[in-house]
C-alpha positions as MATLAB code, in Angstrom:
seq = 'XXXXXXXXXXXXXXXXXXXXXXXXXXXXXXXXXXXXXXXXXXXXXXXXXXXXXXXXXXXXXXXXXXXXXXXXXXXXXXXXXXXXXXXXXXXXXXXXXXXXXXXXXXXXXXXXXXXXXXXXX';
ca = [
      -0.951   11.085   13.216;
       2.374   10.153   11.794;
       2.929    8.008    8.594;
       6.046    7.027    7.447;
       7.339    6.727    3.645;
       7.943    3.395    2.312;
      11.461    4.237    0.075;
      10.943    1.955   -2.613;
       8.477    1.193   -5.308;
       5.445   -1.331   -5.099;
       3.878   -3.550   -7.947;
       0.457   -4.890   -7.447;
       0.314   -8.165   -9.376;
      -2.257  -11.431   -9.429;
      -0.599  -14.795  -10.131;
      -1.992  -18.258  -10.537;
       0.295  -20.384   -8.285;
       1.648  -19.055   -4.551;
       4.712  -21.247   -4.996;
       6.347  -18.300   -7.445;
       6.469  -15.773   -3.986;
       9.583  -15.827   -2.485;
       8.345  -15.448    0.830;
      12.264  -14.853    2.304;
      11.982  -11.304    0.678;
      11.025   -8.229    3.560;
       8.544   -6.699    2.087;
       5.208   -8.450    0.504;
       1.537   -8.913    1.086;
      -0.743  -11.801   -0.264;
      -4.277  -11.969   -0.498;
      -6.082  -15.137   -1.747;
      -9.849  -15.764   -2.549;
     -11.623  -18.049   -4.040;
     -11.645  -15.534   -6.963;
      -7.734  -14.839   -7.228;
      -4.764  -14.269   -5.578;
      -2.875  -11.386   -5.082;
       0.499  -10.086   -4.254;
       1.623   -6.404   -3.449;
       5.617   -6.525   -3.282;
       8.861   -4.199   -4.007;
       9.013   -4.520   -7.551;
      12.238   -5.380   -8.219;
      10.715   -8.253   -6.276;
       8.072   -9.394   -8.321;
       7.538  -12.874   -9.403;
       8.349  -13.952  -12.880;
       5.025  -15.672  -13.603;
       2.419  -12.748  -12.893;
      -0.831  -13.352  -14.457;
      -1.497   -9.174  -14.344;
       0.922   -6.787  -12.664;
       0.545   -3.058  -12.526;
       4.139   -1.593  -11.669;
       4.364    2.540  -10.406;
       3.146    2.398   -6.890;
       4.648    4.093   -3.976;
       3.158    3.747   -0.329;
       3.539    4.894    3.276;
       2.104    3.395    6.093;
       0.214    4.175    9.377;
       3.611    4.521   11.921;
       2.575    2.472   15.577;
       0.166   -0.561   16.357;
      -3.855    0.350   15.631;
      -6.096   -0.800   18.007;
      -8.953   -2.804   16.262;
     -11.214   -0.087   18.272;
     -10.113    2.957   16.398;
     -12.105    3.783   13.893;
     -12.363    6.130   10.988;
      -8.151    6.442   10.525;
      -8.107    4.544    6.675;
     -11.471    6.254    5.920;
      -9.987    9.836    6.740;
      -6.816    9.522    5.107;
      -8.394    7.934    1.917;
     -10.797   10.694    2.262;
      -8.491   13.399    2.255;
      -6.951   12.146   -1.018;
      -9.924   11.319   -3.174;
     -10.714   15.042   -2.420;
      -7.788   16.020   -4.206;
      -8.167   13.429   -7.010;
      -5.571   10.852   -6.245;
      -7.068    7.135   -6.068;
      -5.622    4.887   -3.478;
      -5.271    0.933   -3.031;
      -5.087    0.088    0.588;
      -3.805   -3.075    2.353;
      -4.068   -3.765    5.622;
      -1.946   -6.038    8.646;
      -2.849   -6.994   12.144;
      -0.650   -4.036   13.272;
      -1.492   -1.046   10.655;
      -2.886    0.550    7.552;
      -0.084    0.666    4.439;
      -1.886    3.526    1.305;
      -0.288    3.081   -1.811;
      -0.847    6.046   -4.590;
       0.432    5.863   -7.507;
       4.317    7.035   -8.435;
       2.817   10.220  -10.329;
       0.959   11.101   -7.212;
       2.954   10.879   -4.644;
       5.033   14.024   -3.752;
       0.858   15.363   -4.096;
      -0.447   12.674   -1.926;
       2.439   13.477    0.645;
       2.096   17.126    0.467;
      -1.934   17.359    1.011;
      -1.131   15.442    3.916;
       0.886   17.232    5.437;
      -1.682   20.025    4.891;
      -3.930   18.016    6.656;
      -1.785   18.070    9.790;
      -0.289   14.437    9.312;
       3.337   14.315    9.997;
       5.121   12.125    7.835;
       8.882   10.467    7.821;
];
């Protein structure tokens, strides 16, 4: 399976109003609840009014379309790195899986993966 570096850093923020995200930017994803809503973006993309924000996340994502029938792709990866004692937060589109590890982790997350036969760009 091939996964493909995401070459900038992430921030994982909640805010109380959805008209601070500048959704013109390229690279964001919003989840809203009834609980909260929540915003993963580039950080040097982050909204000014963040109600929590945790900076220092770096990702890579799933390279080609998932079918909604394949199963078990998230659950290995995420797998593979809890094994190795880096934590994940996971977001996923209609089209893929994105993993985000923290900054600190990443040239470990990257390289156990690679030991696990994943190619990555």
């Amino acid at each position: 399976m091939k996964l493909k570096k995401l070459e900038y850093d992430l921030t994982v923020c909640q805010l109380a109003n959805e008209a601070d995200i500048d959704l013109r930017k390229p690279f964001y994803f919003i989840g809203k609840t009834d609980e909260e809503l929540s915003l993963v973006c580039r950080t040097e993309d982050t909204p000014q009014n963040t109600t929590n924000r945790e900076d220092g996340w770096k990702g890579f994502r799933i390279e080609g379309t998932l079918d909604f029938s394949l199963i078990g792709i998230l659950s290995k990866i995420s797998g593979i790195l809890a094994e190795n004692g880096i934590g994940i937060f996971a977001v996923s589109t209609f089209n893929t899986d994105y993993i985000l590890v923290k900054q600190e982790n990443f040239e470990k997350a990257l390289t156990v993966l690679r030991n696990a036969a994943y190619t990555i760009d």
